[in-house]
ZADOGU-596068 format. One record per residue (C-alpha): residue in one letter; x, z, y. Coordinates in steps of 0.5 Angstrom, whole numbers, padded with zeros to 4 digits, always signed. Example, Ala and Ser with C-alpha at 12.3 -4.5 7.8 and 13.67 -1.06 7.14 Angstrom:
2
A+0025+0016-0009;S+0027+0014-0002;
***
This chain:
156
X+0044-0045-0114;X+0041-0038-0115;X+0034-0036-0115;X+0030-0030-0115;X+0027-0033-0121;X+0033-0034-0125;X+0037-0027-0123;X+0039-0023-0129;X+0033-0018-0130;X+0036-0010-0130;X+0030-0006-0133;X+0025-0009-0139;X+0019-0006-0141;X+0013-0009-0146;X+0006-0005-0148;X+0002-0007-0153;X-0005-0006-0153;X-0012-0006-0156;X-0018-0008-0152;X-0020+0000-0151;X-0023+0003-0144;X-0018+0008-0144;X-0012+0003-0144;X-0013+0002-0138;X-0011+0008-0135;X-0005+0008-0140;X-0003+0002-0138;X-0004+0004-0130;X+0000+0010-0130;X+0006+0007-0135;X+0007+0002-0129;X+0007+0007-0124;X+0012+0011-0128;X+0016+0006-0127;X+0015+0003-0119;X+0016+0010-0118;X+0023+0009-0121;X+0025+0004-0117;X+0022+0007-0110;X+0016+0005-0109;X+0012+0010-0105;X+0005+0012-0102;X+0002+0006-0100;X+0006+0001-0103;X+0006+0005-0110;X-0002+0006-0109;X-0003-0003-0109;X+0002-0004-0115;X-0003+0001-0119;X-0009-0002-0117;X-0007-0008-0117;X-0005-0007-0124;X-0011-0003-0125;X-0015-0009-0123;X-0012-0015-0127;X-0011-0011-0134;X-0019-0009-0134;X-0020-0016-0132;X-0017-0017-0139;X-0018-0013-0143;X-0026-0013-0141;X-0028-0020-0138;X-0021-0023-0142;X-0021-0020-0149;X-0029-0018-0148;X-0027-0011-0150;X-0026-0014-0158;X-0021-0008-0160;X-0018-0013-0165;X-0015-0017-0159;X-0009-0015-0155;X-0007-0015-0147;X+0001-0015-0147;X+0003-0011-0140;X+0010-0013-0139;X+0015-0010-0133;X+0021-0014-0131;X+0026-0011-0125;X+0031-0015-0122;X+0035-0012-0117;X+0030-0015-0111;X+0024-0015-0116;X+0018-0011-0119;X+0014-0016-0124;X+0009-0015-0129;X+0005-0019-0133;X-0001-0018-0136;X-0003-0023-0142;X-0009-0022-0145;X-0012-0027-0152;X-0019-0029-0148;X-0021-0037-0146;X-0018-0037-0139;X-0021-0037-0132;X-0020-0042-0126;X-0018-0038-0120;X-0020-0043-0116;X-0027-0043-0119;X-0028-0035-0117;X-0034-0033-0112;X-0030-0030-0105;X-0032-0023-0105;X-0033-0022-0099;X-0039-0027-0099;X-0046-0023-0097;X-0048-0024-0104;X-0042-0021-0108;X-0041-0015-0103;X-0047-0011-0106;X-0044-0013-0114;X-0041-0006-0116;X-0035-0011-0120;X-0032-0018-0116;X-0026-0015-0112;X-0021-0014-0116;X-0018-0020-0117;X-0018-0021-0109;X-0015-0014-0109;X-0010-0016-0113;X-0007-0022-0109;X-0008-0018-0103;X-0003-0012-0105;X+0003-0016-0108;X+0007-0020-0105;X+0006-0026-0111;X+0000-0027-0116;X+0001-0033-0121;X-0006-0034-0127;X-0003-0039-0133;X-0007-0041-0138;X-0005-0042-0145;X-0005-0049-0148;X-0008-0044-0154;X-0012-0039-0150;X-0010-0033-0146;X-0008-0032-0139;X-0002-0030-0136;X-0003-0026-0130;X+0004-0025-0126;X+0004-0020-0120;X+0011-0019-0116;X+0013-0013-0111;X+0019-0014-0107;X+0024-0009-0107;X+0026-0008-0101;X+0033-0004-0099;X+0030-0001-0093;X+0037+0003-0090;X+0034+0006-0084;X+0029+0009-0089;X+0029+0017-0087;X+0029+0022-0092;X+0022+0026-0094;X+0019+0030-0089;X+0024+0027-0083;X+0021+0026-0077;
***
């Protein structure tokens, strides 16, 4: 029996990163080097940057509380019909359950509360684990899809 889950992995890519601002970016364009590699393009190569984007500012600024001695771990896993990261932070864990709905009145006039939301909407899976000691584990998976009537740039 064979899973998505337990197939081999073709490509694995770990940073490690301190709690700064800037790393946000850093961890954003990495991983869009990478989804580009394996042929994400215009719409689907925009949500797996957002969507990474979102949760590893969730990590380092609402996990980690921008404390430079923790780490967020951003960990890319390509499979042959998959594209997975992992962001790991060192903060105390959140209920997803327990998150406002963004789209409520209330939450619509905040300038911050959405991306988690965006996230789950951009992939194709969204995971939140907890640790038994502390840290989250938020895992985001895009399908690769093997499109062979995909026409060449610029075709009509």
């Amino acid at each position: 029996m064979t899973t998505r889950h337990l197939m081999e992995a073709v490509e694995t890519t770990t940073r490690t990163l301190d709690s700064t601002i800037g790393n946000i970016d850093l961890a954003e364009r990495d991983t869009l080097d990478l989804a580009e590699s394996v042929g994400f393009r215009g719409d689907e190569l925009e949500k797996v940057g957002l969507a990474v984007r979102e949760v590893v500012a969730n990590a380092i600024i609402h996990g980690n509380r921008l404390d430079e001695q923790k780490r967020v771990v951003v960990t890319v896993v390509r499979t042959p019909d998959q594209f997975k990261v992992e962001v790991w932070d060192q903060g105390r864990g959140f209920d997803l359950s327990s998150l406002p709905d963004p789209r409520s009145p209330e939450v619509l006039l905040r300038e911050s509360g959405r991306g988690i939301y965006m996230a789950r909407a951009f992939m194709d899976e969204f995971h939140v684990q907890t640790g038994h000691a502390g840290g989250t584990t938020v895992s985001l998976v895009k399908y690769i899809r093997k499109n062979s009537e995909e026409q060449p740039e610029g075709a009509l």
